[in-house]
PLY file of the C-alpha trace (Angstrom):
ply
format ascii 1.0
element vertex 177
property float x
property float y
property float z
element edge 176
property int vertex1
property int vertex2
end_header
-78.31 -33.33 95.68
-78.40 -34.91 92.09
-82.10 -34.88 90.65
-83.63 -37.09 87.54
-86.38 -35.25 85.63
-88.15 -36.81 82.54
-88.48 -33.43 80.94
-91.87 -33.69 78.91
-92.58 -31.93 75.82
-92.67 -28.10 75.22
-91.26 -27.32 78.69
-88.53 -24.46 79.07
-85.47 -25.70 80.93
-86.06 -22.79 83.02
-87.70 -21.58 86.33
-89.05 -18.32 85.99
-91.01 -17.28 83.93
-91.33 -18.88 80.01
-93.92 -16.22 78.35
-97.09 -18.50 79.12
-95.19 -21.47 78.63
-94.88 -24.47 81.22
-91.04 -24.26 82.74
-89.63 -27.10 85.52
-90.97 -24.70 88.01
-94.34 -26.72 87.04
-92.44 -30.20 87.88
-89.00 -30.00 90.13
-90.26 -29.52 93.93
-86.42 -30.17 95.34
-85.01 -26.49 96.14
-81.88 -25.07 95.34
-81.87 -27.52 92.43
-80.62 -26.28 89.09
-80.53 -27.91 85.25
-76.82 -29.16 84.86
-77.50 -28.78 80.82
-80.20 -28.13 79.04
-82.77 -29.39 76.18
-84.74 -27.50 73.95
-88.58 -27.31 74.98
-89.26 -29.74 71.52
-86.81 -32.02 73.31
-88.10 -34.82 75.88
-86.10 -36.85 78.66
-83.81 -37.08 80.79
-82.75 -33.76 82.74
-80.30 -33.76 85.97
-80.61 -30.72 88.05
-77.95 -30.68 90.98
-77.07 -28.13 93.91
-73.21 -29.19 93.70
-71.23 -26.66 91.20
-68.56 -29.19 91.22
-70.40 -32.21 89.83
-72.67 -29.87 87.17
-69.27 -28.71 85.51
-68.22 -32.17 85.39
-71.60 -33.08 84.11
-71.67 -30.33 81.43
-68.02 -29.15 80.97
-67.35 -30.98 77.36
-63.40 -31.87 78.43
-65.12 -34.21 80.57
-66.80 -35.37 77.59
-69.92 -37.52 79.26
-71.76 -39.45 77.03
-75.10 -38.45 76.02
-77.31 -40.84 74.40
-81.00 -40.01 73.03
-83.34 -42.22 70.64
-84.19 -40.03 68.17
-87.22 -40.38 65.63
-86.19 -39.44 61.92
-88.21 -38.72 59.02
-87.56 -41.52 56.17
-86.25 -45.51 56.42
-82.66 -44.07 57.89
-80.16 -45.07 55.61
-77.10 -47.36 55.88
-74.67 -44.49 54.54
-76.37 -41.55 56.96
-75.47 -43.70 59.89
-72.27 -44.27 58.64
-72.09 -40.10 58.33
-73.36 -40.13 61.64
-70.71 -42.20 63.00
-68.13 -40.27 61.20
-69.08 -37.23 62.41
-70.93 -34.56 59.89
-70.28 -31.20 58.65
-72.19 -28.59 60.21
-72.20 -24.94 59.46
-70.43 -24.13 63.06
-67.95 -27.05 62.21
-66.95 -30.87 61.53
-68.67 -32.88 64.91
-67.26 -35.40 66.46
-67.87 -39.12 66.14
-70.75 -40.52 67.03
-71.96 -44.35 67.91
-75.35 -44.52 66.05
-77.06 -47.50 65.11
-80.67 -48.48 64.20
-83.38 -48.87 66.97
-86.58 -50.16 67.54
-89.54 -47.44 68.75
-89.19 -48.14 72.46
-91.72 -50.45 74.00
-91.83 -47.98 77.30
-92.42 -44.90 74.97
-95.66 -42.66 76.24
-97.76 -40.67 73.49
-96.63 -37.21 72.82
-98.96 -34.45 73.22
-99.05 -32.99 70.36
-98.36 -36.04 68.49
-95.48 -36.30 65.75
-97.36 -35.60 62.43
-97.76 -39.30 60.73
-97.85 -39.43 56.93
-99.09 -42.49 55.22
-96.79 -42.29 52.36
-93.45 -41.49 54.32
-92.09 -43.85 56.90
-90.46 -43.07 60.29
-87.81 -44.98 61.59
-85.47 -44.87 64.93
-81.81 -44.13 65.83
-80.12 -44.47 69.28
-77.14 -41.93 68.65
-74.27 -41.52 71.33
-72.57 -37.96 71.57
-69.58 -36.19 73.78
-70.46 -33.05 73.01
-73.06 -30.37 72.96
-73.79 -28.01 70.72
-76.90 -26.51 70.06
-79.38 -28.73 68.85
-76.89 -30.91 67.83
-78.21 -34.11 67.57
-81.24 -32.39 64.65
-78.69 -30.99 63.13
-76.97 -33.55 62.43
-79.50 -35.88 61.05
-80.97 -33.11 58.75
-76.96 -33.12 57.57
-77.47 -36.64 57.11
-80.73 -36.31 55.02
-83.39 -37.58 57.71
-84.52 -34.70 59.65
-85.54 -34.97 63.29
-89.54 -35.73 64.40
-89.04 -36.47 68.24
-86.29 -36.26 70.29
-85.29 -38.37 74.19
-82.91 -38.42 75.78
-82.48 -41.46 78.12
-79.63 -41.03 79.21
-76.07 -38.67 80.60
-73.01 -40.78 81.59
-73.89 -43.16 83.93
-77.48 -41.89 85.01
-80.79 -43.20 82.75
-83.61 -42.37 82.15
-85.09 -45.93 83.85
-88.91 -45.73 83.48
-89.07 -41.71 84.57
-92.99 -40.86 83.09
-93.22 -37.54 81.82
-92.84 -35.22 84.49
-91.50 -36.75 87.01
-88.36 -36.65 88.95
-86.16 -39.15 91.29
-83.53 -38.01 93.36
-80.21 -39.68 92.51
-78.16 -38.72 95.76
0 1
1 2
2 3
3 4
4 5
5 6
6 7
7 8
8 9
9 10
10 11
11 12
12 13
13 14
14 15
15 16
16 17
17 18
18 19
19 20
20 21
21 22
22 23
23 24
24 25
25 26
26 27
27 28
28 29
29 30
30 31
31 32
32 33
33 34
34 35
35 36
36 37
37 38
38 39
39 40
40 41
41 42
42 43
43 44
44 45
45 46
46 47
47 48
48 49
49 50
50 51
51 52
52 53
53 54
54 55
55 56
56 57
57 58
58 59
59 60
60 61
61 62
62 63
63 64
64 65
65 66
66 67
67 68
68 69
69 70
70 71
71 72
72 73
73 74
74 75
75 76
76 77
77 78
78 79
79 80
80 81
81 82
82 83
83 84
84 85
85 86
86 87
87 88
88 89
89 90
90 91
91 92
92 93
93 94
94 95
95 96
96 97
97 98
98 99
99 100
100 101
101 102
102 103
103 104
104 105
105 106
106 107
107 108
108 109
109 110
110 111
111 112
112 113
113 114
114 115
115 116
116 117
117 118
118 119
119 120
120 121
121 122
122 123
123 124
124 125
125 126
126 127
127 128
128 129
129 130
130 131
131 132
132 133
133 134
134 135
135 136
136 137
137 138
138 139
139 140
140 141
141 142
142 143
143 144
144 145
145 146
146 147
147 148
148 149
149 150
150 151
151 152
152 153
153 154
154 155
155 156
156 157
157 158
158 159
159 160
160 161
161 162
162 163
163 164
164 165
165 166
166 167
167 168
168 169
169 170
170 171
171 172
172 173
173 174
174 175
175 176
């Protein structure tokens, strides 16, 4: 079984138990289901949680290098010469990454309010990247636009190889196969 989640907000990618806070136990009803990857809890989007072993590795296992792409909200008018960085690849204290594809986007007409809001300040603009990875590293994708100069506000991912995101709301889930 292959499951789409549209992890929301400040949710553990957990089941058990997150100190008070919400985990998928809250949103995933499917059994035997488990996160093939993970996002931080300040992370929103798209989650698959499988019961195959096989198809998790291949979902995960960077060798099989699936693309990853998220829309990320930066602080600042993003710059011509930090997407070029982006693209690439930046220097981060664990090591040089790997190419991206990252490009200028629009804020997403389909995007739902977070709760708690991004902070908004009058005098600094905000402005949107789609960035493509094929690999993972810990918080990876903030990481590398701080490197670049425009730290990361908000953070979706919409979508893992060939499965999107496709109009998920926050919270809920659609089984894939």
């Amino acid at each position: 079984m292959l499951v789409a989640l549209n992890k929301p907000y400040g949710v553990l990618c957990q089941f058990t138990a997150g100190d008070g806070r919400p985990t998928l136990a809250a949103y995933v009803r499917q059994k035997d289901v488990y996160p093939a990857g993970r996002l931080d809890h300040d992370s929103e989007g798209l989650l698959l949680l499988t019961d195959d072993g096989r198809l998790a590795h291949r979902l995960t296992d960077p060798r099989h290098k699936q693309p990853k792409t998220y829309l990320v909200q930066v602080d600042g008018e993003v710059s011509d010469e930090a997407l070029a960085a982006l693209r690439r690849g930046v220097l981060l204290k664990d090591g040089p990454t790997l190419p991206a594809q990252a490009a200028r986007a629009a804020e997403p007409e389909w995007l739902w309010p977070r709760d708690p809001p991004v902070r908004y300040r009058r005098s600094i603009p905000t402005s949107w990247i789609e960035i493509t990875l094929r690999e993972g590293r810990n918080r990876q994708v903030r990481r590398m636009t701080a490197a670049a100069g425009f730290p990361t506000l908000r953070l979706i991912r919409v979508r893992i190889g060939p499965y999107a995101l496709d109009g998920l709301a926050p919270g809920e889930t659609r089984v894939l196969g």
